[in-house]
PDB file with one MODEL, atoms N, CA, C and O in Angstrom:
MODEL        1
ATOM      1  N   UNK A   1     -22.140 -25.914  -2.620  1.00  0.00           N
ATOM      2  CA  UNK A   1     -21.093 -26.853  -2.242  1.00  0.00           C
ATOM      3  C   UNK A   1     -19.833 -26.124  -1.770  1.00  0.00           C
ATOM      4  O   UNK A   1     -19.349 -26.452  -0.687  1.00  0.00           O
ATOM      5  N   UNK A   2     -19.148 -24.953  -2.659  1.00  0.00           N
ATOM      6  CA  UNK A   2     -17.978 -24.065  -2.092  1.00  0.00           C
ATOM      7  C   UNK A   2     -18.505 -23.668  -1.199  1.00  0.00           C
ATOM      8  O   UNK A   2     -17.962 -23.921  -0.124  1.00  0.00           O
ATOM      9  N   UNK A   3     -19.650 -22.956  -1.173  1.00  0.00           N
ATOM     10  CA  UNK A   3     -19.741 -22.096   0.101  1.00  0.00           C
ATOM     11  C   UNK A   3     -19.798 -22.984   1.613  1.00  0.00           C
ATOM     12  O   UNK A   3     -19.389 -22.706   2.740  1.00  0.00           O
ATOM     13  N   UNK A   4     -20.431 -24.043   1.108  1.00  0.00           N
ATOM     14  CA  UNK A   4     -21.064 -25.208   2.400  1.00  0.00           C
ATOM     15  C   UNK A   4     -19.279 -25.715   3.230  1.00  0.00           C
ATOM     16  O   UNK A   4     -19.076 -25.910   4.429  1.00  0.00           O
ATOM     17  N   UNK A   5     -18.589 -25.775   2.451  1.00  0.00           N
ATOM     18  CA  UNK A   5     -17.415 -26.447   2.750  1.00  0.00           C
ATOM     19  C   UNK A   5     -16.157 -25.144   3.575  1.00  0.00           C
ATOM     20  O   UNK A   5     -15.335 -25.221   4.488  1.00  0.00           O
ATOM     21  N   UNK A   6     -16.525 -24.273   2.832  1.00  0.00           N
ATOM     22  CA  UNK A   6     -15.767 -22.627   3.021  1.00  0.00           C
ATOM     23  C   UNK A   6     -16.564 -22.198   4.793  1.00  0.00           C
ATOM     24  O   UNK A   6     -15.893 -21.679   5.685  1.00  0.00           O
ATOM     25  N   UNK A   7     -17.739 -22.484   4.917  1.00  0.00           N
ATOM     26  CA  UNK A   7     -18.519 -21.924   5.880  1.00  0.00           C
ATOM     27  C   UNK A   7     -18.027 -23.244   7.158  1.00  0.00           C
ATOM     28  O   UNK A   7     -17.863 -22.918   8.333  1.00  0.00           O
ATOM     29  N   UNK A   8     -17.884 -24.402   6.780  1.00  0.00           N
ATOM     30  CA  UNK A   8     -17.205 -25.283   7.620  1.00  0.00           C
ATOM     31  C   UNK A   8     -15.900 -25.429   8.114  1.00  0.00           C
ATOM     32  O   UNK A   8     -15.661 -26.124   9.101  1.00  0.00           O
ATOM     33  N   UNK A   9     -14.703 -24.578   7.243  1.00  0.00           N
ATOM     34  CA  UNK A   9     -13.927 -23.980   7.429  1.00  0.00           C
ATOM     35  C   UNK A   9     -13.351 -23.135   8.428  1.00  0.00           C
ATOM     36  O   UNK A   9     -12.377 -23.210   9.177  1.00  0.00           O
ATOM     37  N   UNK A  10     -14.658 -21.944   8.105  1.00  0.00           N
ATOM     38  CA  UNK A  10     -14.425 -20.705   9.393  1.00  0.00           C
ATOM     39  C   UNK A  10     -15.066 -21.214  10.514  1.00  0.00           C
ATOM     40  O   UNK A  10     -14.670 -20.926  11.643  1.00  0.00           O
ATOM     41  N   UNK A  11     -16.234 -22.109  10.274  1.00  0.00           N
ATOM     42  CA  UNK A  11     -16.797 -22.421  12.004  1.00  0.00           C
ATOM     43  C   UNK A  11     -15.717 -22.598  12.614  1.00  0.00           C
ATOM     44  O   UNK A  11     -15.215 -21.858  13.461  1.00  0.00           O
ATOM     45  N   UNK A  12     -15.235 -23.809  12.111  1.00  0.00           N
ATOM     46  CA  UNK A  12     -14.192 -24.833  12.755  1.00  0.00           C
ATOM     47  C   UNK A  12     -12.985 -23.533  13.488  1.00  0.00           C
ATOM     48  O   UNK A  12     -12.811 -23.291  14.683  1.00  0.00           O
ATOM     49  N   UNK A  13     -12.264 -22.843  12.208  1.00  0.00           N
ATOM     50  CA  UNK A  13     -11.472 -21.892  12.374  1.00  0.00           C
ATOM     51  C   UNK A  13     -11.548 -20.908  14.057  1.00  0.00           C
ATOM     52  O   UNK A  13     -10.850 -20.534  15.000  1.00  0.00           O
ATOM     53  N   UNK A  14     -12.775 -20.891  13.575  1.00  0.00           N
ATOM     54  CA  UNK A  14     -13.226 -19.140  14.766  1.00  0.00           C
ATOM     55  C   UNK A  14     -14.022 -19.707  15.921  1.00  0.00           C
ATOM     56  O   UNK A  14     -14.134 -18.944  16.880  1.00  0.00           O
ATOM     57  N   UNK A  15     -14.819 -21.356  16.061  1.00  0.00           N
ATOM     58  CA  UNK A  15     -15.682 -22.073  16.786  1.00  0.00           C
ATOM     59  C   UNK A  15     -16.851 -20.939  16.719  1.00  0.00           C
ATOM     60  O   UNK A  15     -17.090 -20.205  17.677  1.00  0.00           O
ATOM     61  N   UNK A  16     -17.372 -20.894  15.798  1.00  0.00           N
ATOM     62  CA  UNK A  16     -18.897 -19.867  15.134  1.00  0.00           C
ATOM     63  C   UNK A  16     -19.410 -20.789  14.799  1.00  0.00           C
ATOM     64  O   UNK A  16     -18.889 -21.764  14.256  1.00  0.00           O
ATOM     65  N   UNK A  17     -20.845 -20.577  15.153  1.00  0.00           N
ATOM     66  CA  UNK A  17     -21.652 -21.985  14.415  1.00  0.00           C
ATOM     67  C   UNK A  17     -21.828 -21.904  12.811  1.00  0.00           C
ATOM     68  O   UNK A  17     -21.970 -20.752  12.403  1.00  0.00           O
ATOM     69  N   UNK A  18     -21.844 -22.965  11.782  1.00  0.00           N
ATOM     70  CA  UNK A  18     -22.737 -22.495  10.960  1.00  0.00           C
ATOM     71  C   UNK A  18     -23.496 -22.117  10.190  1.00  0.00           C
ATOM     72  O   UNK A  18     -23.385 -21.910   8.981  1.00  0.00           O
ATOM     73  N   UNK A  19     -24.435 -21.993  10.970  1.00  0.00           N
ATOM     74  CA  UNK A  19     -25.670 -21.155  10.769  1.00  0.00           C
ATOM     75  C   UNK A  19     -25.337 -19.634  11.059  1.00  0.00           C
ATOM     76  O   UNK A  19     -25.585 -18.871  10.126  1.00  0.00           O
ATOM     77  N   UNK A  20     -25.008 -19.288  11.780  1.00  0.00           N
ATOM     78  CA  UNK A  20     -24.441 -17.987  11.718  1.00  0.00           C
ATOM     79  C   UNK A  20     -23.549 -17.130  10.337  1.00  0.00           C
ATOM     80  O   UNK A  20     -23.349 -15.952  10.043  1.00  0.00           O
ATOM     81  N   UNK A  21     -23.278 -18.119   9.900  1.00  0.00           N
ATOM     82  CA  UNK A  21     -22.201 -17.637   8.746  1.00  0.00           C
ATOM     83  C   UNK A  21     -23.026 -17.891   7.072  1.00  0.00           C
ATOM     84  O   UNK A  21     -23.615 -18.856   6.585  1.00  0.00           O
ATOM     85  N   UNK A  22     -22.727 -16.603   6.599  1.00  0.00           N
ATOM     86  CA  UNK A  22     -23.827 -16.338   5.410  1.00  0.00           C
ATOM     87  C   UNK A  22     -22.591 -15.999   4.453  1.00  0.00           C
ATOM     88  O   UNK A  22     -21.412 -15.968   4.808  1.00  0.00           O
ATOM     89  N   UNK A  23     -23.246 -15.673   2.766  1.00  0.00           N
ATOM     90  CA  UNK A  23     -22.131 -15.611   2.037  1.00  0.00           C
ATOM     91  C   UNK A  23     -22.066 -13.960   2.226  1.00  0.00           C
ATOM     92  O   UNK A  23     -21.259 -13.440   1.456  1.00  0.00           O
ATOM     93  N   UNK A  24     -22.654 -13.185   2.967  1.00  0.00           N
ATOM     94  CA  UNK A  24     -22.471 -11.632   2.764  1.00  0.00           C
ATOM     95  C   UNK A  24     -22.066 -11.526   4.420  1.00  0.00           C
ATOM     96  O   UNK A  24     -22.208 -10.415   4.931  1.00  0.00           O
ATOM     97  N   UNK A  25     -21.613 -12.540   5.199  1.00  0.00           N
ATOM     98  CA  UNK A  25     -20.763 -11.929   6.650  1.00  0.00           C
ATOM     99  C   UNK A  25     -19.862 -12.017   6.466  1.00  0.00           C
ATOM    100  O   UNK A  25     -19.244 -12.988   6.028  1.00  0.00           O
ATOM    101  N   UNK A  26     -19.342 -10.479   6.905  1.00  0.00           N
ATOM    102  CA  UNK A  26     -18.370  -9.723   6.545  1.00  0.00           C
ATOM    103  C   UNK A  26     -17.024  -9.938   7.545  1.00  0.00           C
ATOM    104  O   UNK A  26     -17.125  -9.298   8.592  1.00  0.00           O
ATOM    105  N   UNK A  27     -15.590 -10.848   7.386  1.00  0.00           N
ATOM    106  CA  UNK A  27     -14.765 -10.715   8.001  1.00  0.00           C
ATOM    107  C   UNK A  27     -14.345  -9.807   9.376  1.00  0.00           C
ATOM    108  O   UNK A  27     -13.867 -10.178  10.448  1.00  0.00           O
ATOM    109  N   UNK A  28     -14.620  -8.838   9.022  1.00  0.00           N
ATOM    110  CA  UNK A  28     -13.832  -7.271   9.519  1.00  0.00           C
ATOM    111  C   UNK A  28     -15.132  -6.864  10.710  1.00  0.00           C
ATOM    112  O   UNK A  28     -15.005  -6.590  11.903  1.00  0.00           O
ATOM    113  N   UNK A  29     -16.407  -6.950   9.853  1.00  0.00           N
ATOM    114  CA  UNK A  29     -17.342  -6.279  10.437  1.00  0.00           C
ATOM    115  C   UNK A  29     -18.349  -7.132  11.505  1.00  0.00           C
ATOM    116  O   UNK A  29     -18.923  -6.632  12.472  1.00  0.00           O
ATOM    117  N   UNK A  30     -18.415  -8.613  11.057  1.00  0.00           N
ATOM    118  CA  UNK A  30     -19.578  -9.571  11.454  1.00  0.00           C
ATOM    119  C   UNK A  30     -18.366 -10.353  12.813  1.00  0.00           C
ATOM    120  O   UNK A  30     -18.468 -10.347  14.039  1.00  0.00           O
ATOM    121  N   UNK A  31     -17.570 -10.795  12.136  1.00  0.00           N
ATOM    122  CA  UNK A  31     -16.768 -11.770  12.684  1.00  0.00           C
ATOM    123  C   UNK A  31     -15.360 -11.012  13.874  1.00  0.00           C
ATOM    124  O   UNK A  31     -14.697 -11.675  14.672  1.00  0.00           O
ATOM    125  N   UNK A  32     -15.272  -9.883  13.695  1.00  0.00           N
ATOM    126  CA  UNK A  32     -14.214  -9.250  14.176  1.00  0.00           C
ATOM    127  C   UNK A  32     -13.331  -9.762  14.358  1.00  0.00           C
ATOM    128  O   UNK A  32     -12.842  -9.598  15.476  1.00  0.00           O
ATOM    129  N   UNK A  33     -12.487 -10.833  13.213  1.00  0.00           N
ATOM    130  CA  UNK A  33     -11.202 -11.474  12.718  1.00  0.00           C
ATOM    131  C   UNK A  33     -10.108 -10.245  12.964  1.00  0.00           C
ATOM    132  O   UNK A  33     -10.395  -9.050  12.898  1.00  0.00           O
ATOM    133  N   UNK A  34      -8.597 -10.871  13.304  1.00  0.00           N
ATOM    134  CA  UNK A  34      -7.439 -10.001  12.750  1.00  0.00           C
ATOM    135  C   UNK A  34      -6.867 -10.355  11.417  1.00  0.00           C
ATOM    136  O   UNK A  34      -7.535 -10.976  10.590  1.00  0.00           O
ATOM    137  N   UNK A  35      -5.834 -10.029  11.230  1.00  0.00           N
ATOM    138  CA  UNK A  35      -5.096 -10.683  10.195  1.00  0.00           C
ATOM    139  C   UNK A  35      -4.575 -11.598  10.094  1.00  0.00           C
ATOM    140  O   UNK A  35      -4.191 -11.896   8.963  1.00  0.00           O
ATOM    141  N   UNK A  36      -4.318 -12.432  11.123  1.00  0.00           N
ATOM    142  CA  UNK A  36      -3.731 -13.581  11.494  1.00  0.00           C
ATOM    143  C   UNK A  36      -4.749 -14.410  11.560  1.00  0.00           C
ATOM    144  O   UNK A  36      -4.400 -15.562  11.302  1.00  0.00           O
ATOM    145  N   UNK A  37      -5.872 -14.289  11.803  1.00  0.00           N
ATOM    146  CA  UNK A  37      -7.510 -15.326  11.921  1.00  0.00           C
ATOM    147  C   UNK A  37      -7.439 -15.724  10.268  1.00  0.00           C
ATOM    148  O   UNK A  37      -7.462 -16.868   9.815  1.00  0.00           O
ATOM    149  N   UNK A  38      -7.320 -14.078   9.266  1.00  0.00           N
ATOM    150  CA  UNK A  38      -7.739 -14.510   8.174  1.00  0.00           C
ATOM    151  C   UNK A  38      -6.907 -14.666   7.696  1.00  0.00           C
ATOM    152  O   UNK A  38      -7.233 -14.538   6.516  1.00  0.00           O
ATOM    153  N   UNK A  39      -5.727 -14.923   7.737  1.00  0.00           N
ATOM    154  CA  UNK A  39      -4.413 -15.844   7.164  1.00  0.00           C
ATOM    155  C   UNK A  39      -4.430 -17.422   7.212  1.00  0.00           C
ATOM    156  O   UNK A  39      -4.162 -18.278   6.368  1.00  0.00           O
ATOM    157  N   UNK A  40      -4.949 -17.488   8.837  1.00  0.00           N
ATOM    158  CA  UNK A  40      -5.276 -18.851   8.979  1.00  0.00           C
ATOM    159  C   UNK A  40      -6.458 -19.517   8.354  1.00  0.00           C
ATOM    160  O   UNK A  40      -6.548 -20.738   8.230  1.00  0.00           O
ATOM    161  N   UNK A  41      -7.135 -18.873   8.063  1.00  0.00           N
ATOM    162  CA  UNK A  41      -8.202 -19.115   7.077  1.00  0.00           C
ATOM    163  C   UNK A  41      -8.103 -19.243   6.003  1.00  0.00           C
ATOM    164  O   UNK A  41      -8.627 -20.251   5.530  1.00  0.00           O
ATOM    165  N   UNK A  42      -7.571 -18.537   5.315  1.00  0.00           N
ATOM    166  CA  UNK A  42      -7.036 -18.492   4.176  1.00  0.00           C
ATOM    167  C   UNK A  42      -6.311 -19.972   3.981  1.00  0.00           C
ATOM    168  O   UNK A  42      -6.480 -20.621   2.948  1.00  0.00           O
ATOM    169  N   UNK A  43      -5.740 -20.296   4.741  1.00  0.00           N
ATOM    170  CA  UNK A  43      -4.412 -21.420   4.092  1.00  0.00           C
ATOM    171  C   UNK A  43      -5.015 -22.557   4.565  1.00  0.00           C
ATOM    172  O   UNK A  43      -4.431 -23.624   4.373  1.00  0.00           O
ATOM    173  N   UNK A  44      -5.982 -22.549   5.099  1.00  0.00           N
ATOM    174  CA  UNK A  44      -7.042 -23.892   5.602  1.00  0.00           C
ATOM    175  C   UNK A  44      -7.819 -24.491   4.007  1.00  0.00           C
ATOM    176  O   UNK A  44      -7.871 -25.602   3.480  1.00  0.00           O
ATOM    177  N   UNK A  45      -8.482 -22.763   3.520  1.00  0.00           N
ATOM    178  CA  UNK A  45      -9.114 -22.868   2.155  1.00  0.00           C
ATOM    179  C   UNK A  45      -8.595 -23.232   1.103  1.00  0.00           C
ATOM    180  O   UNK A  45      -9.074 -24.028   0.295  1.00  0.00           O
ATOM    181  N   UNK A  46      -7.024 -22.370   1.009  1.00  0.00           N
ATOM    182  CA  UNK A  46      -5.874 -22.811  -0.007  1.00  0.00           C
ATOM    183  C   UNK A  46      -5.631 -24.788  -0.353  1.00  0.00           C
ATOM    184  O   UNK A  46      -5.376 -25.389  -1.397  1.00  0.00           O
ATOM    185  N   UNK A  47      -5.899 -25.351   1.295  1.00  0.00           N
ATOM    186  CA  UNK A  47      -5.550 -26.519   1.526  1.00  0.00           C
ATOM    187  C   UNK A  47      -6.958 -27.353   0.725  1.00  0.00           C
ATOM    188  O   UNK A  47      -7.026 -27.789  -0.424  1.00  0.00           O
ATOM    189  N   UNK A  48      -7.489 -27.360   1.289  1.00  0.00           N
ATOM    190  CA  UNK A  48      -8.817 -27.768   1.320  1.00  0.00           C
ATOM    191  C   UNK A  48      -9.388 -27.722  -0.291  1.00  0.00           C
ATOM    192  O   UNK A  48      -9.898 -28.763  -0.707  1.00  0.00           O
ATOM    193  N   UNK A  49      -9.327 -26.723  -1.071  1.00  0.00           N
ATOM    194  CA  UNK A  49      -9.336 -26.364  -2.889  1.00  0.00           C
ATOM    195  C   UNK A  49      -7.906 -27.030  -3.686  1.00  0.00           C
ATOM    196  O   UNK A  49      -8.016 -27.615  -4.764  1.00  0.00           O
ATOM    197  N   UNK A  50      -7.174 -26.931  -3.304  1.00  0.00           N
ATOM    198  CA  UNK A  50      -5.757 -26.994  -3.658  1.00  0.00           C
ATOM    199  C   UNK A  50      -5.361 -25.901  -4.762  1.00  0.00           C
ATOM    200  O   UNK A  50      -4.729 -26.108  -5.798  1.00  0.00           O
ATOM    201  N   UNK A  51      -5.799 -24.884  -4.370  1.00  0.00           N
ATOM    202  CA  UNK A  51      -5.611 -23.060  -4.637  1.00  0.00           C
ATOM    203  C   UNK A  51      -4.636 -22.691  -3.974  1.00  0.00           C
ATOM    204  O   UNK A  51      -4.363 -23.045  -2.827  1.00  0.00           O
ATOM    205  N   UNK A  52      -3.979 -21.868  -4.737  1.00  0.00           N
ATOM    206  CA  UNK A  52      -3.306 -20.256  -4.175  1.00  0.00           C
ATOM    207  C   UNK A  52      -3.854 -19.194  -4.551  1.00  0.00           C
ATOM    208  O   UNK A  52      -3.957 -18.800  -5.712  1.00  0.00           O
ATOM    209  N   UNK A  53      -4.375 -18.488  -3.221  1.00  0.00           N
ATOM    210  CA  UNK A  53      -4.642 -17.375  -3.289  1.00  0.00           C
ATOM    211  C   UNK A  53      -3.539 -15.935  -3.421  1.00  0.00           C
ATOM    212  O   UNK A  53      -3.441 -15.638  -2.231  1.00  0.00           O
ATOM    213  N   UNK A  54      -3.166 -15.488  -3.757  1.00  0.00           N
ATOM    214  CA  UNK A  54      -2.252 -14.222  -3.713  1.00  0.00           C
ATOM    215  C   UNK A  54      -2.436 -13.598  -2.436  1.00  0.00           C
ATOM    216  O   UNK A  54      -3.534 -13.726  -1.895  1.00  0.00           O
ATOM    217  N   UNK A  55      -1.259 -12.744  -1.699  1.00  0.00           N
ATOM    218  CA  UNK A  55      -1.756 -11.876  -0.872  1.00  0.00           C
ATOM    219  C   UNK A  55      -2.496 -11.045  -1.607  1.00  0.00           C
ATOM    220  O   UNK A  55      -3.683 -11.106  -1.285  1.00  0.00           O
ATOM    221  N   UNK A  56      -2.164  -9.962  -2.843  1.00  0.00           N
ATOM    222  CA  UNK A  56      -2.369  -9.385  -3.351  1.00  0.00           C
ATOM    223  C   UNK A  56      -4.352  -9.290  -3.646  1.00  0.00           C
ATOM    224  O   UNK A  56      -4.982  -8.300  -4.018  1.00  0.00           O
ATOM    225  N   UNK A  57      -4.878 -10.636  -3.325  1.00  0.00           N
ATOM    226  CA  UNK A  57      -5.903 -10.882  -4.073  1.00  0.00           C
ATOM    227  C   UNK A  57      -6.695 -11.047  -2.036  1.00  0.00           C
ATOM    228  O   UNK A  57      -7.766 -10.489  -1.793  1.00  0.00           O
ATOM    229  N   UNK A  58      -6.228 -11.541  -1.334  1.00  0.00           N
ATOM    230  CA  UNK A  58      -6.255 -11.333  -0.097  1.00  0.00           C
ATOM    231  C   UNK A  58      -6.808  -9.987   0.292  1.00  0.00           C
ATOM    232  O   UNK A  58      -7.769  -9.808   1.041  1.00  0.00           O
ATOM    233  N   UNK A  59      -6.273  -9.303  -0.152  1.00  0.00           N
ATOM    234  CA  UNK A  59      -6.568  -7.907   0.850  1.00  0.00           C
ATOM    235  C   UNK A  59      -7.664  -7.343   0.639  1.00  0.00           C
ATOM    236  O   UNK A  59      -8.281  -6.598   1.400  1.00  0.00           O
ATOM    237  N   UNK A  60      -8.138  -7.942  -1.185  1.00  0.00           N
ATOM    238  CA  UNK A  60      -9.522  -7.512  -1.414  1.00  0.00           C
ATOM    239  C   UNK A  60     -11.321  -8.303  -0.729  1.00  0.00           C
ATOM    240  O   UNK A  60     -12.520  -8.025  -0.707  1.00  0.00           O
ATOM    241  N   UNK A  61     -10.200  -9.562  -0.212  1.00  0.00           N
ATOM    242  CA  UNK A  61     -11.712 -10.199   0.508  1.00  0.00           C
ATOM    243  C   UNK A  61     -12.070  -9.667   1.499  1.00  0.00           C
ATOM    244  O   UNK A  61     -11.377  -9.107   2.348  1.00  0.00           O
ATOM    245  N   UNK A  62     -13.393  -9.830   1.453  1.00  0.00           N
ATOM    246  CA  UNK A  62     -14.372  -8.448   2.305  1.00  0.00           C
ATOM    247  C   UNK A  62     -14.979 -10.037   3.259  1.00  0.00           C
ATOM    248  O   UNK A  62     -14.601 -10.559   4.308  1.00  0.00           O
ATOM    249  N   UNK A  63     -15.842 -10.313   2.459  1.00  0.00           N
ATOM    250  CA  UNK A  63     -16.300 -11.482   2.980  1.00  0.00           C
ATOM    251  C   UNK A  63     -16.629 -12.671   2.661  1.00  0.00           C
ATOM    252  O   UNK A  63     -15.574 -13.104   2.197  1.00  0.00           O
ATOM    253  N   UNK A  64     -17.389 -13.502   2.596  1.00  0.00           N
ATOM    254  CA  UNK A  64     -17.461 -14.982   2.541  1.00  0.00           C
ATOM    255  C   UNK A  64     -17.458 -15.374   1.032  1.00  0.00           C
ATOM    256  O   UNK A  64     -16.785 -16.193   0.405  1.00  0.00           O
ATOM    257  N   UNK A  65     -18.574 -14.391   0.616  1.00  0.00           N
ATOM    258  CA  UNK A  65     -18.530 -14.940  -0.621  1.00  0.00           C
ATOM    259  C   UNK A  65     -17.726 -14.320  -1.865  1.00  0.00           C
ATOM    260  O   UNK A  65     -17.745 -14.562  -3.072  1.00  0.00           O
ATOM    261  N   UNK A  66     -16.928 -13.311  -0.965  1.00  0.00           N
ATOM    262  CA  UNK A  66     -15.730 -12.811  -2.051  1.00  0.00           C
ATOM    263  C   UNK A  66     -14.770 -14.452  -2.356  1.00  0.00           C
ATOM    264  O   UNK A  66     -14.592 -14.885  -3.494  1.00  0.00           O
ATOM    265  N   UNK A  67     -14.456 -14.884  -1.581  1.00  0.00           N
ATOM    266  CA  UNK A  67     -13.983 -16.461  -1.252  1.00  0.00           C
ATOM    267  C   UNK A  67     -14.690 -17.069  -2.266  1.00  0.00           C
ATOM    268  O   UNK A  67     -14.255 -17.315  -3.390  1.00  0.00           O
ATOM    269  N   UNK A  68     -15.581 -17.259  -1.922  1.00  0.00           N
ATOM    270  CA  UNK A  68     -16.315 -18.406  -2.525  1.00  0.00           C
ATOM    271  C   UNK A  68     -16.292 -18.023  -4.061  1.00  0.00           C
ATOM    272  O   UNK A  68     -15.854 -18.963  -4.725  1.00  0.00           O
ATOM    273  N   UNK A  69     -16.664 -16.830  -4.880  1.00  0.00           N
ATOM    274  CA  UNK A  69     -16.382 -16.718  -5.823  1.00  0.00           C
ATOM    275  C   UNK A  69     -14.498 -16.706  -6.733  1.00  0.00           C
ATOM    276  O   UNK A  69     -14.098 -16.758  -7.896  1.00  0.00           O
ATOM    277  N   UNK A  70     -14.057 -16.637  -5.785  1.00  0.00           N
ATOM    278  CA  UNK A  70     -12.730 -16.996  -6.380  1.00  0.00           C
ATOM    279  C   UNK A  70     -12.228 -17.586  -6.155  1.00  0.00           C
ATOM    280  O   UNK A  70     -11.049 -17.537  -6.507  1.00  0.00           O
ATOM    281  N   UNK A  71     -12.782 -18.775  -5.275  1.00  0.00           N
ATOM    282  CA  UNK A  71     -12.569 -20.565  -5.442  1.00  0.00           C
ATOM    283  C   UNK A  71     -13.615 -21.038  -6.626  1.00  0.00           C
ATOM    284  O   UNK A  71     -13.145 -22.098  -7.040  1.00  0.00           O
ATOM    285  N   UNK A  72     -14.564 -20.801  -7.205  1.00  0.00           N
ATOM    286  CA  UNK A  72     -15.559 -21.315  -8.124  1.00  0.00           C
ATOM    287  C   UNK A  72     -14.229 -20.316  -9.372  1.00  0.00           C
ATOM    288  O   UNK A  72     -13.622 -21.199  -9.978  1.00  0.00           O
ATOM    289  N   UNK A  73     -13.871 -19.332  -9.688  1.00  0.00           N
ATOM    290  CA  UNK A  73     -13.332 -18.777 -10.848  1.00  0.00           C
ATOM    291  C   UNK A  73     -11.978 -19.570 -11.288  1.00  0.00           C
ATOM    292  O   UNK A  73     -11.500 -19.759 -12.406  1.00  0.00           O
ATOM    293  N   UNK A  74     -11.424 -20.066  -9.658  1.00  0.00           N
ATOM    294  CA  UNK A  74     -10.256 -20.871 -10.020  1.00  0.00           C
ATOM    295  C   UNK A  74     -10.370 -22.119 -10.608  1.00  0.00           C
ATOM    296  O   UNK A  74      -9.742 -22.479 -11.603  1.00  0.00           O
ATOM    297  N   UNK A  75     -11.522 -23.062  -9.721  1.00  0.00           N
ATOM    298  CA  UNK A  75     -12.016 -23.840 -10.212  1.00  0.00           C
ATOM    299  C   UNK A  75     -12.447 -24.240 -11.629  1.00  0.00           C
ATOM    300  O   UNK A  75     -12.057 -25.079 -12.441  1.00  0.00           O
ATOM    301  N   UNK A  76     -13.249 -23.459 -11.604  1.00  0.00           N
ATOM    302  CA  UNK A  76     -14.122 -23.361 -13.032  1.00  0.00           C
ATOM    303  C   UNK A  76     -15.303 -23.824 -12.528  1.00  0.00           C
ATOM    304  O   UNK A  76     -15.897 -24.568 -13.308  1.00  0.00           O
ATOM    305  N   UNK A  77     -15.906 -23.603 -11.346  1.00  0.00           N
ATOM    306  CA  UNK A  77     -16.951 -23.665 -10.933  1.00  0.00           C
ATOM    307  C   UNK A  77     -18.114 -22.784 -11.362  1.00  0.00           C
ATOM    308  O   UNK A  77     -17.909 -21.610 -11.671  1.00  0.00           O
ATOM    309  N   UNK A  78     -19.509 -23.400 -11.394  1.00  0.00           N
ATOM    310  CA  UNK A  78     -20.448 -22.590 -10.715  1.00  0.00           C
ATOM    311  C   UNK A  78     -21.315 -22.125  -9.885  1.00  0.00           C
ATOM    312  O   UNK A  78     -21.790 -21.002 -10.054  1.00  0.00           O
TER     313      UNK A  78
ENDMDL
END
């Protein structure tokens, strides 16, 4: 369900289909985002959970499902 909603997110975000988007594609490496893609991403997700993410906690997301697990930890998801 996080991930399904998180992955509808970045389509929309980047116009990626998807199906293309897995919980191990990698920002930096798969998607060739800047910092400003994943800012905007970020505050789409922030919106969307009603989370704050930290920058601090930001710099460590690699990829999808770094996200997704620390929307389920905030949550109290599983």
């Amino acid at each position: 369900m996080v991930f399904k909603r998180i992955q509808a997110i970045i389509s929309s975000q980047l116009n990626i289909p998807e199906n293309e988007l897995t919980p191990h594609t990698s920002f930096r490496r798969h998607l060739n985002v800047d910092s400003l893609d994943v800012f905007q991403i970020i505050m789409e997700i922030e919106r969307e959970f009603d989370v704050d993410i930290p920058a601090h906690k930001i710099k460590h997301i690699k990829n999808i499902e770094d996200i997704v697990e620390y929307i389920k930890l905030q949550k109290g998801l599983d």
